[in-house]
C-alpha positions in Angstrom: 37.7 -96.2 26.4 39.7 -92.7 26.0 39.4 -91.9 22.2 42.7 -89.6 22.6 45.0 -92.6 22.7 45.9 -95.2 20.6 47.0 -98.2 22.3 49.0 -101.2 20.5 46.4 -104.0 22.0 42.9 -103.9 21.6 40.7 -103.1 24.6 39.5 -106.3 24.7 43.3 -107.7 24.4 44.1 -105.1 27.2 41.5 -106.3 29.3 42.5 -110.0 29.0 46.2 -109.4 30.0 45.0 -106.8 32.9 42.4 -110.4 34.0 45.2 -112.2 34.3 47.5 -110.2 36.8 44.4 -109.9 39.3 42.8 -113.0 39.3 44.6 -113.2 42.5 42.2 -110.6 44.2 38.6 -112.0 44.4 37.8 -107.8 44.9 39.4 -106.8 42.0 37.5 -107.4 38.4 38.0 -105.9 34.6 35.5 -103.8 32.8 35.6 -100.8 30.2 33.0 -98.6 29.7 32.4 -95.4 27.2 31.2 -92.1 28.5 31.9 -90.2 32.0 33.6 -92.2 34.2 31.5 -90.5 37.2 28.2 -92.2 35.4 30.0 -95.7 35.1 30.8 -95.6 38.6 27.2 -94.7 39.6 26.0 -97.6 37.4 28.0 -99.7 39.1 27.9 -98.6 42.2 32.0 -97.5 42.6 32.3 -94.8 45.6 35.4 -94.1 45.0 37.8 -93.9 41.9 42.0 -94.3 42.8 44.5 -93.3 40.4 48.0 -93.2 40.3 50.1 -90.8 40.1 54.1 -90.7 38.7 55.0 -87.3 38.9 53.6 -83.1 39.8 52.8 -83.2 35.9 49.5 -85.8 36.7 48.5 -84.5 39.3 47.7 -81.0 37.9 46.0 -82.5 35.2 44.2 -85.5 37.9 43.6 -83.0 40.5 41.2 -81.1 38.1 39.5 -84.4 37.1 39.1 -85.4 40.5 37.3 -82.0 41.5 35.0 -82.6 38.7 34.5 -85.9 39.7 33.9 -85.2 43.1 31.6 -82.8 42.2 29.6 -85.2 40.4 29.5 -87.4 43.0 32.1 -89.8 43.3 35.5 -88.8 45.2 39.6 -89.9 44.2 41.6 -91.0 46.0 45.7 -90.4 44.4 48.6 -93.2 45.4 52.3 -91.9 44.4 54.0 -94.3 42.3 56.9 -96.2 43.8 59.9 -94.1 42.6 61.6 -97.2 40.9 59.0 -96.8 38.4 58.2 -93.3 38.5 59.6 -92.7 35.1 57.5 -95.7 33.4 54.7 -94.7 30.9 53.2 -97.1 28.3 54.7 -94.4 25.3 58.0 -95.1 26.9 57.8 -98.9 26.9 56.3 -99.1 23.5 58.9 -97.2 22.3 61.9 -99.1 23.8 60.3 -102.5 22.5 59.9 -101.2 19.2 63.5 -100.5 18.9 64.3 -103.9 20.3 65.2 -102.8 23.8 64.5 -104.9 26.9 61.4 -104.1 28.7 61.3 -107.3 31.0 60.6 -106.0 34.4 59.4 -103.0 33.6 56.1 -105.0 32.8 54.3 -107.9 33.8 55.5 -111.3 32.4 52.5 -112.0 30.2 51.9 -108.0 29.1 56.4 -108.4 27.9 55.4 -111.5 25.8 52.4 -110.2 24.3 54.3 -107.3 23.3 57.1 -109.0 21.7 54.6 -111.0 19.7 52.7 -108.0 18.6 55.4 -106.0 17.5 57.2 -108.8 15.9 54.0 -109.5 13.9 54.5 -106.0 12.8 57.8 -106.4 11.6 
């Protein structure tokens, strides 16, 4: 939960849609948490946290967290973003789709049809 953002779907909505795109991966599950992220992942027993990065701008601010993190306990590991998307962010996408531009493919089928329904309920 990052208090600092706002996001159009509940967590319990974003969790859902997340669910559905990995329930291909038996290693791969869904959870939220408040609080350091360092203490969730000692909770649960996480090693290692991996974030991805889109451009020099994130990792400035990730490296930081990472050092933090690391000296807390629990290292990052960074994975560049595939340059076709590099330029993705959810502020974009929500912006594009509120304006009634086309956002299939730039998310995942059941994320683009939740967000059409959500922002036409808004309308």
């Amino acid at each position: 939960v990052n208090r600092n953002k706002s996001g159009l779907f509940s967590v319990e909505e974003r969790m859902a849609l997340i669910a559905e795109n990995v329930k291909k991966f038996p290693n791969v599950s869904v959870d939220t948490g408040s609080g350091l992220l360092v203490e969730y992942c000692k909770k649960n027993g996480v090693q290692a946290i991996v974030k991805g990065l889109r451009a020099v701008t994130d990792f400035d601010y990730e490296l930081q967290m990472a050092q933090m993190n690391s000296r807390l306990g629990v290292d990052t590991l960074f994975v560049a973003t595939n340059p076709e998307y590099s330029f993705l962010s959810s502020s974009i996408v929500k912006e594009i789709a509120k304006f009634g531009g086309d956002v299939a493919g730039l998310v995942p089928d059941n994320v683009h049809q939740a967000l059409k329904a959500q922002l036409n309920a808004k309308s």
